[in-house]
Structures are given as structure tokens and as C-alpha cells.
C-alpha positions in Angstrom: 61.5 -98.7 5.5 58.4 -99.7 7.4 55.3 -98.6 5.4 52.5 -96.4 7.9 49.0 -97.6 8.0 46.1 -95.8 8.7 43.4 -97.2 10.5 39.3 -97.0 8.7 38.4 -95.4 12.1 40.7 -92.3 11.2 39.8 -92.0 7.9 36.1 -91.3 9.0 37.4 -89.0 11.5 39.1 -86.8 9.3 36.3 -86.8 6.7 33.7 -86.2 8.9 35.8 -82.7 10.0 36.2 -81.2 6.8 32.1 -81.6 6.3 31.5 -80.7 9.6 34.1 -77.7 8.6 32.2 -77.3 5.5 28.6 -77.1 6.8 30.0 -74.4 9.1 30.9 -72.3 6.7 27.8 -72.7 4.8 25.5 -71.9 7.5 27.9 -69.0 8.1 27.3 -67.9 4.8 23.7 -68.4 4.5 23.5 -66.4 7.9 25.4 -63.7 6.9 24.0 -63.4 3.3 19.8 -63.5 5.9 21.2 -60.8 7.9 22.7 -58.7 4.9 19.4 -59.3 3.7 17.1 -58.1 6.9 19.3 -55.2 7.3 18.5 -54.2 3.4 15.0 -54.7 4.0 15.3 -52.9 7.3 16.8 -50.1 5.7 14.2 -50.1 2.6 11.4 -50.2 5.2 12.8 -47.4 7.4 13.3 -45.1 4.1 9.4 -46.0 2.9 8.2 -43.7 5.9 6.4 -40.6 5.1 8.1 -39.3 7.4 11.6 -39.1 5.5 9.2 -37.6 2.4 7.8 -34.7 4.2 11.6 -33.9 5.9 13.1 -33.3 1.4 9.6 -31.6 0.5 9.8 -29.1 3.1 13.4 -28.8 2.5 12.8 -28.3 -0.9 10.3 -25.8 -0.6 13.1 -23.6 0.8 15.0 -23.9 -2.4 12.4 -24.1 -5.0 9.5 -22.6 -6.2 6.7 -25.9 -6.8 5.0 -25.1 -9.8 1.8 -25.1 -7.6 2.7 -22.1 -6.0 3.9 -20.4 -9.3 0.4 -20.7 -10.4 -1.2 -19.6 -7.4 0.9 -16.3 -8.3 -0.5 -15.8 -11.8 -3.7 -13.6 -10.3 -1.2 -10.8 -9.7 -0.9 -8.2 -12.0 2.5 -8.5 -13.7 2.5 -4.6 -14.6 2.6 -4.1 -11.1 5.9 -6.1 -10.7 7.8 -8.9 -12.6 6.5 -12.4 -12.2 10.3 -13.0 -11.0 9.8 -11.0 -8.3 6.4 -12.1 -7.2 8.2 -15.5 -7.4 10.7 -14.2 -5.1 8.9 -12.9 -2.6 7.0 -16.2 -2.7 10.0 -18.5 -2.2 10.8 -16.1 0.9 7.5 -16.5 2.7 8.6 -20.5 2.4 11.6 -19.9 4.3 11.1 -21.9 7.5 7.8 -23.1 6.7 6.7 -26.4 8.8 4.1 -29.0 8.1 0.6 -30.1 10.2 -0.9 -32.9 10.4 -4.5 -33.2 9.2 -5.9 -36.2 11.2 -9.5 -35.4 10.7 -8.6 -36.1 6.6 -6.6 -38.4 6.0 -6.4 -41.6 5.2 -4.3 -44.4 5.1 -3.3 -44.4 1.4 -3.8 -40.8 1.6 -1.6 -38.1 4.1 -2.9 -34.4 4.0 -0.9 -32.2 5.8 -1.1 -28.0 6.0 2.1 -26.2 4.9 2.6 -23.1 7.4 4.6 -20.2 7.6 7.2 -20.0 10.2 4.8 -17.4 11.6 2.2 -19.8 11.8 -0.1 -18.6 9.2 -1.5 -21.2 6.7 -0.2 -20.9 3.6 -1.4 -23.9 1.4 -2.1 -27.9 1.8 0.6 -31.0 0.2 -1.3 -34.3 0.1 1.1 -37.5 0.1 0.0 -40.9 -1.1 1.8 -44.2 -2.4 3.1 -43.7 -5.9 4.5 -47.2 -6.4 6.3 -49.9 -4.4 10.0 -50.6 -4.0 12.2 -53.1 -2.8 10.1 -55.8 -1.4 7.1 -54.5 -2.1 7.6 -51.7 0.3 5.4 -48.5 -0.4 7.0 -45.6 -1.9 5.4 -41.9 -0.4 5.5 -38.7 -2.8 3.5 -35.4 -3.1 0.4 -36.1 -5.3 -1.4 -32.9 -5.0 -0.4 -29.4 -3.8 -2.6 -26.1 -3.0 -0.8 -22.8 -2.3 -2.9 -19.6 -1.6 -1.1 -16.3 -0.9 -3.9 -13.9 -1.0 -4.4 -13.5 2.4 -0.8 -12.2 2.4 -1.5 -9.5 -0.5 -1.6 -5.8 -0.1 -3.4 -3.0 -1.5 -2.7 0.5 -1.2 -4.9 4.1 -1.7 -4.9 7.6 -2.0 -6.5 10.2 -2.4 -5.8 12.7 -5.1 -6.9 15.5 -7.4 -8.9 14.3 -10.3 -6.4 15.5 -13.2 -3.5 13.7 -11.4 -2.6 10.1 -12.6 -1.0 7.6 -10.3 1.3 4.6 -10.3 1.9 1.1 -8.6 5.1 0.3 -9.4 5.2 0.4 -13.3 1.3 -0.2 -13.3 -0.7 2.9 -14.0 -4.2 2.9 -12.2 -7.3 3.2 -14.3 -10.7 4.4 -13.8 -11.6 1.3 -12.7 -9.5 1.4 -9.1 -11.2 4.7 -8.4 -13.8 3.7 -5.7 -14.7 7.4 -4.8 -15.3 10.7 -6.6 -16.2 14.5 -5.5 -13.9 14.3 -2.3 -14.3 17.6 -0.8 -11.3 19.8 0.0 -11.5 21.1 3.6 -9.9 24.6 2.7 -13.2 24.9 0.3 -16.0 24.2 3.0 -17.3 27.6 2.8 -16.8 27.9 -1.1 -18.6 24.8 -1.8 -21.8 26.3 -0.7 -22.0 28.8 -2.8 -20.0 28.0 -6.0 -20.2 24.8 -8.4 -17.4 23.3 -10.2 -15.1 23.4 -7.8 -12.2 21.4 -7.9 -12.4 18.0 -5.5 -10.4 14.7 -5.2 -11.0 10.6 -5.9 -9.6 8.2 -4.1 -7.7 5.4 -6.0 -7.5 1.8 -4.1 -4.5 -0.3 -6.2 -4.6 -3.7 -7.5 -3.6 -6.3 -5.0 0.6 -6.4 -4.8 3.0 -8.3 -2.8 6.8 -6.9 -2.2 7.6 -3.4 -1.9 6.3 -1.5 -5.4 5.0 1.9 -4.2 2.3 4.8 -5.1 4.0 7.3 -7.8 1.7 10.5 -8.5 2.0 12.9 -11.1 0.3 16.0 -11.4 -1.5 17.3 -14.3 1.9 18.8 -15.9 3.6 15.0 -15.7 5.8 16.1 -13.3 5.9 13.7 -10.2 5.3 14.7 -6.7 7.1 13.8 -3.5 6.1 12.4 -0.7 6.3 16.0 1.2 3.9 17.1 -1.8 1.0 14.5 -0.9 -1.4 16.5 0.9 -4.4 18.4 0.0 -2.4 21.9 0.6 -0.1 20.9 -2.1 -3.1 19.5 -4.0 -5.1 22.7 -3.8 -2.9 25.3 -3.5 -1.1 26.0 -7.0 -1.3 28.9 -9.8 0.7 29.9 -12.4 3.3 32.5 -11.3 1.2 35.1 -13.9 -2.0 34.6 -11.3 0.3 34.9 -8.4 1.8 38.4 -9.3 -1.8 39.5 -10.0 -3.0 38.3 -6.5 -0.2 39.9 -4.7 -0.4 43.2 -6.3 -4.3 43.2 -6.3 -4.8 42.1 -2.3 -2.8 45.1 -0.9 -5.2 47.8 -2.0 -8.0 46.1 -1.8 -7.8 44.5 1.7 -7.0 48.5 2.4 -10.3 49.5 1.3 -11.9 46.8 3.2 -10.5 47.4 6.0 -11.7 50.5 6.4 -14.9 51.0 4.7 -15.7 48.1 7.5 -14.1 49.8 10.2 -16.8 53.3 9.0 -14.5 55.7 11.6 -16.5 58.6 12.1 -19.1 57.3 9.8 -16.7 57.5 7.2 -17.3 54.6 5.3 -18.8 56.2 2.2 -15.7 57.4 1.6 -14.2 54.1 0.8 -17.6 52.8 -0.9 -17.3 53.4 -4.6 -13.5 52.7 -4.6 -14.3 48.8 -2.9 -17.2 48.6 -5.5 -15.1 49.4 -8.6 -13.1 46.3 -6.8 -15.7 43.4 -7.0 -17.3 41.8 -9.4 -21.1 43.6 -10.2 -23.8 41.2 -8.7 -21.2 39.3 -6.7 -21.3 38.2 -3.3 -19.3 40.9 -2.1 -20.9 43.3 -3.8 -24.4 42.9 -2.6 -22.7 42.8 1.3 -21.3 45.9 0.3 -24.4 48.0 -0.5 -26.0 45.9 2.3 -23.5 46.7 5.0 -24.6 50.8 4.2 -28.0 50.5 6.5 -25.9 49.2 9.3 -23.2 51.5 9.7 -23.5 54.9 12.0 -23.6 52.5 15.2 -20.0 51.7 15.6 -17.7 53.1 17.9 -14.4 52.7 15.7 -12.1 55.8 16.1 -9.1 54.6 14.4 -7.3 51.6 12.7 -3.9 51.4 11.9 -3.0 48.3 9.4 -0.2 46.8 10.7 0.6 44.1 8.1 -1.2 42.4 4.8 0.0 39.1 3.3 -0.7 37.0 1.2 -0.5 33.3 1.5 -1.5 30.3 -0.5 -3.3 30.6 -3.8 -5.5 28.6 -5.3 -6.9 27.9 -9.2 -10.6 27.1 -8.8 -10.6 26.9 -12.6 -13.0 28.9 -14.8 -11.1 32.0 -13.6 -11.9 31.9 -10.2 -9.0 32.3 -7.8 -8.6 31.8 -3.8 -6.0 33.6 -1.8 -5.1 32.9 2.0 -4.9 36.3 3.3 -3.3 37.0 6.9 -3.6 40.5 8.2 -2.6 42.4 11.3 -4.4 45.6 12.6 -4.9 48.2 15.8 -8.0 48.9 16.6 -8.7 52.0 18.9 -12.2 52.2 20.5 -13.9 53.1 23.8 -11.5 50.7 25.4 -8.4 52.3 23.6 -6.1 50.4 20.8 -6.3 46.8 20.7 -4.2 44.6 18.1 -6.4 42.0 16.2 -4.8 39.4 13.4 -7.7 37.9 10.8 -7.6 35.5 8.5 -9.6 35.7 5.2 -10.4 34.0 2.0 -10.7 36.2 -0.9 -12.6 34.8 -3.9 -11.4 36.2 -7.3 -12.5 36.3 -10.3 -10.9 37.3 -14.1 -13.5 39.6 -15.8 -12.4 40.8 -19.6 -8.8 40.9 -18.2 -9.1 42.3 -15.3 -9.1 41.0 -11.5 -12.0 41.8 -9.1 -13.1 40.1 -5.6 -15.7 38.0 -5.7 -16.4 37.2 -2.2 -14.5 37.1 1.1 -14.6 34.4 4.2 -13.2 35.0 8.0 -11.9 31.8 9.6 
């Protein structure tokens, strides 16, 4: 067996391909190990942009509550509703809310930017600044200061009631204090108020500021509360006891009888009806002095008949201090010169209680 040489030439050959095969491979690694490490930088830098902090606040602002905005709650009244629910309704207004840039106050190291609704109304202000740096020194954005203001979104609500009545927000009852006006006039009590004191009137109540639905409740003076058909001042004004009622009703008939036709003075009758009408209002009343004053007028009128077609009674009213009002609608023919004509009046009839008894104190036309 021949033994094989190999030449010194070849054996640098070979050597010099495994370095050559070895340096390779290390500058492969050392490549690959610069770009693994420029693509994590690239990837920490991309992630230390603001702009990836504003995208999860406002996100989160949809889910969450910031404590901010809890606080900027706490001027509410909680009788009114339920912190909860204020918080609730809060977290809804955030539901599509977007942030704007606020060039004019910024700063580099410091990012303002004004949270709106998705309505566009402003609704507070998230400053963002650099809160520590990260991966190769990279600056890392968060929310350092937050200012929510809901106010201009609050409601109030009023209404105007009698004074012995109590009302409600929600579960809040309204105080003295939210009364902003007193001695409201009742329209049905224009003629009244001018010659009679005491008479009942109204305040207005303006509520606390509220957000959400919570409504006006109102209770009358028995507890009792009304309805929303009931809020007006002819519910208000027009109420009695059912005692007062049947005492109207069986008093108005008769009276409005005599009225009628000691007014009417056919034939120059009406001292016929005189002393009946007087025994029927009050001594030194209104009515009465029209009574003995109508006397020196009558003889001129040209009244030969009146038929009464129809008296009734409407609405009543408690003045208080035993004064009464009744709405009194009544339908008569006339027969004059000119023959009959029907006529239909309207009257107010004042009355009064006197040691038991009821009497008419005075009596409008409208």
C-alpha cells in the first residue's frame, strides 16, 4: 500500500475555508443579533409616541370612570340621585368622546389636549408629559393631570305651586331655600285680589342642579301626590271639602234667583226681591252696599220678563278664613222692547261662613 501525501499548499487551503467559513458565520450572527436589535429599538421608539397614549386613554375613558371625573361629580346633590347614577350618566356622556390638540399650550415635555364630547362640546382637559424613560432611554408618555367639568351639562327644573304644597326632585325634598318667588297671583283671583287680603297665592320653586332623568313630585297639603294632569293653577285653586260643596250648591240656586230678578226690576218690581237678597249677603258687604245702591237706579229699565233657563255651579274655591268662591254659569231669556233674547253670564260669587251660616259676600261678571 502506497502511503498519500498531502501537499503544505492544501493544507492552508483547507484551513483558510473553515475561517473564512467561520468569520461568515460570525458576521452573520453579529448582523442578525444589530438588526434584531434596531428592530427592538424601532419598535420601543414607535410605542414611546404620544400618540399610542392618547389612542388607550380615550379608550379607557369609555370603560372607566377616571377618578378626576368622579370628583368633578361630588357638587351634586346625592339626595337628588345616587352617586352611582350620577357616575353613570357621566361615563355615558364619555361615550365617543375625541381629543384636541392644544398647540397654543403645550410644550414639549408637556402635551395638553381638550377631551370633547362626540357632540363636540368641551367637556374637560388630560395633560400628558414623560413619566420615565424605557428601553434605551426612550421617553415613556402618561396622563399627569386631568380636569373634567360637567356643569355646563346640568339641569335644573321649576314650578310653580301653592304655598302649603311640598315638592320633590327625585328623593330630594326642596327647601325654603330653592323658593326664588313668593305671592304669585292666581289669574281666576284678579278681581278678588283688589278687594280682599289673605288670599291664597303661589311660589315658584327652582331645584338643585341634577343630571339624568329624576323628576318634580308634588304633594298637596293632605300628602297626597298630584299628577301631572293636576299641575295647573285650576287644580291648585279650585278645591273644597265636599261639606263646603253641598252648601254652595244648595245655597247658589236661590240666591242667583233673587238676583236675577231684583236686577232684572220688571215692572219696577224689584223691591219685591229686596229684603229676601239682603237677608242673603253678608251686612256691610260688598254686595250689600250694591244692593241698597242699585235702589236709586231702577224705574228706568225696560225689562218685561225673564225666564231663567239654567243655574250651575262650577268650580269652588277655599279662600281660607271662611271665604269661598264659586264659578257660576247661568242661562236666561230676556224679553224687552226688541222681544226675548237669550243671554248666558258668568259670575263669581264670594262667600262667606257667618256663625254657621252661608251668605254672599260679593259677586264678579266675566
Amino acid at each position: 500500500m502506497t502511503e498519500k501525501t498531502v501537499e503544505p499548499g492544501q493544507k492552508k487551503k483547507s484551513r483558510f475555508g473553515v475561517f473564512l467559513l467561520l468569520y461568515a458565520w460570525i458576521l452573520l450572527m453579529l448582523g442578525g443579533a444589530a438588526l434584531f436589535i434596531l428592530n427592538d429599538y424601532l419598535i420601543a421608539y414607535e410605542k414611546s409616541q404620544v400618540k399610542y397614549c392618547l389612542s388607550d386613554y380615550r379608550d379607557g375613558l369609555e370603560k372607566t370612570l377616571p377618578a378626576a371625573a368622579v370628583e368633578a361629580l361630588g357638587d351634586l346633590d346625592p339626595a337628588v340621585q345616587s352617586p352611582e347614577a350620577n357616575q353613570a350618566w357621566a361615563l355615558e356622556q364619555l361615550k365617543g368622546v375625541y381629543l384636541t390638540y392644544d398647540a397654543a399650550d403645550s410644550a414639549d415635555d408637556r402635551l395638553i389636549y381638550w377631551i370633547k364630547r362626540a357632540d363636540g362640546g368641551w367637556i374637560g382637559t388630560v395633560v400628558f408629559g414623560v413619566t420615565e424613560h424605557g428601553r434605551y432611554g426612550v421617553p415613556v408618555w402618561a396622563p399627569v393631570e386631568e380636569q373634567f367639568d360637567f356643569s355646563p351639562f346640568y339641569r335644573t327644573a321649576g314650578i310653580t305651586v301653592p304655598a302649603d304644597y311640598t315638592v320633590y326632585l327625585g328623593g330630594c325634598r326642596l327647601g325654603e331655600d330653592c323658593i326664588t318667588q313668593t305671592g304669585i297671583p292666581y289669574d281666576a283671583l284678579a278681581e278678588c285680589y283688589l278687594h280682599y287680603d289673605g288670599l291664597p297665592s303661589m311660589v315658584r320653586y327652582e331645584s338643585v342642579p341634577f343630571v339624568g332623568e329624576p323628576e318634580l313630585r308634588v304633594f298637596d297639603e293632605t300628602g297626597r301626590e298630584l299628577g301631572p294632569e293636576e299641575l295647573d293653577q285650576e287644580h291648585f285653586l279650585f278645591r273644597c271639602s265636599a261639606e263646603d260643596r253641598a252648601a254652595v250648591e244648595a245655597f247658589i240656586p236661590e240666591f242667583m234667583h233673587d238676583y236675577i230678578f231684583y236686577s232684572a226690576d220688571i215692572g219696577g218690581g224689584a223691591l219685591r226681591w229686596y229684603n229676601e237678597l239682603r237677608a242673603q249677603a253678608v251686612p256691610g258687604s260688598q254686595l250689600y252696599a250694591r244692593i241698597n245702591q242699585a235702589l236709586e237706579s231702577f224705574g228706568y229699565a225696560n225689562t218685561r220678563d225673564v225666564e231663567i233657563l239654567s243655574i250651575e255651579v262650577g268650580d269652588i274655591a277655599d279662600l281660607g278664613g271662611g271665604l269661598l268662591l264659586a264659578d257660576v254659569h247661568y242661562k236666561t231669556v230676556i224679553t224687552a222692547l226688541q222681544g226675548p233674547v237669550e243671554v248666558e253670564d258668568q259670575a263669581q260669587v264670594v262667600l262667606r261662613w257667618v256663625n254657621g251660616e252661608l251668605l254672599a259676600d260679593a259677586l264678579y261678571h266675566y
